[in-house]
N, C-alpha and C positions, 0 to 999 in steps of 0.2 A: 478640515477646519480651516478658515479664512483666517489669517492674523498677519499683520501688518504687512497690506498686501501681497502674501504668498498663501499658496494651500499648505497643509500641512499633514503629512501622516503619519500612522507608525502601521508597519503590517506584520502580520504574523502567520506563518502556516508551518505545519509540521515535513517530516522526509516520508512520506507513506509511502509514495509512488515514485516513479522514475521520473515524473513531470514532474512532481515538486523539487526531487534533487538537481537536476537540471535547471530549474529556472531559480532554486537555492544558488547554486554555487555558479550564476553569473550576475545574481545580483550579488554578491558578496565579491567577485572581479571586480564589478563595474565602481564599485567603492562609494565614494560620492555622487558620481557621474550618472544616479540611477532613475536621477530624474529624466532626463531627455528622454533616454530610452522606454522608460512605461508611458511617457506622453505619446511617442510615437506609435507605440503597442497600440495602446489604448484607443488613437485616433484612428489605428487600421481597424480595429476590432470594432469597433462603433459605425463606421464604413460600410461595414460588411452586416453590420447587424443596428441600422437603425433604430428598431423599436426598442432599444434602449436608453434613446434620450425621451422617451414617454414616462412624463412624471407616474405616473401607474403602472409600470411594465414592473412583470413578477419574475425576476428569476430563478430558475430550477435549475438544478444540479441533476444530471441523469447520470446511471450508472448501470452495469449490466451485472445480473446478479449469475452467477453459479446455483446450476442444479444441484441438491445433495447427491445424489447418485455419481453425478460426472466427477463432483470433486473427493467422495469415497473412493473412485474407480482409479484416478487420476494419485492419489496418496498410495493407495495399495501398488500401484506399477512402480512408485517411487520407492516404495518397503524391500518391494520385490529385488530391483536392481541393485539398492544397498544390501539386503542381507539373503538375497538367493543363493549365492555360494556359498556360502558357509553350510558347514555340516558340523553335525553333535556329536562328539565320542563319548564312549561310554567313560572309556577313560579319565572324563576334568573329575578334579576333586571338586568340593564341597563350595569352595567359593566362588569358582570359576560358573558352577549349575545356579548360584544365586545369582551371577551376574548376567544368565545369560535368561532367568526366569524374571529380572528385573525388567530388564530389555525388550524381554516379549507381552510384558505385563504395560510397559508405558507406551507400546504400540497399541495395545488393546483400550488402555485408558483414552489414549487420544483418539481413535477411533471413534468411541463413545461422547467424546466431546466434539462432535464434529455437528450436533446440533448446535451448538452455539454458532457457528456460523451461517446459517441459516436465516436469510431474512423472510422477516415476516410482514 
């Protein structure tokens, strides 16, 4: 926004990625000082990709999505190396078998929910 001849912004994005925190916590270094440096971002980036000063240019976000398979395959090798050594005795009592049937039941649940991540 134009006001009394300066722009003016406020931005906002979340920590999802390592991109975001990285480019989070150096705009929070750069303190005030945060203008120059996105004008100069900005000016390279525009540079390199012209068709961005086309009052009609549409920009997309691309993303690469994960197979269900690869990221089941991938969670189960992670299952594996946390709880492959472990062994059962016969031996636990009574609370020890519920905590260890809790454990393998919210493996199973989250398994199960691994359709939610799935784009469609």
């Amino acid at each position: 926004m134009k006001k009394d001849g300066k722009y003016r912004y406020s931005l906002q994005f979340g920590m999802n990625s390592e991109e975001e925190k990285r480019v989070g916590e150096l705009l929070e270094r750069l303190g005030n000082r945060k203008s120059k440096v996105l004008v100069a971002a900005l000016n390279e980036y525009i540079a390199n990709h012209p068709e961005l000063e086309n009052e009609h240019c549409e920009i997309k976000v691309n993303y690469q999505s994960v197979p269900m398979k690869l990221l089941e395959m991938k969670i189960r090798e992670l299952i594996k190396e946390q709880f492959g050594g472990l062994t059962i005795s016969s031996e636990l009592n009574n609370e020890k078998n519920e905590q260890v049937y809790n454990v393998s039941q919210d493996i199973v649940d989250m398994l199960g929910d691994l359709e939610l991540f799935q784009l469609r």
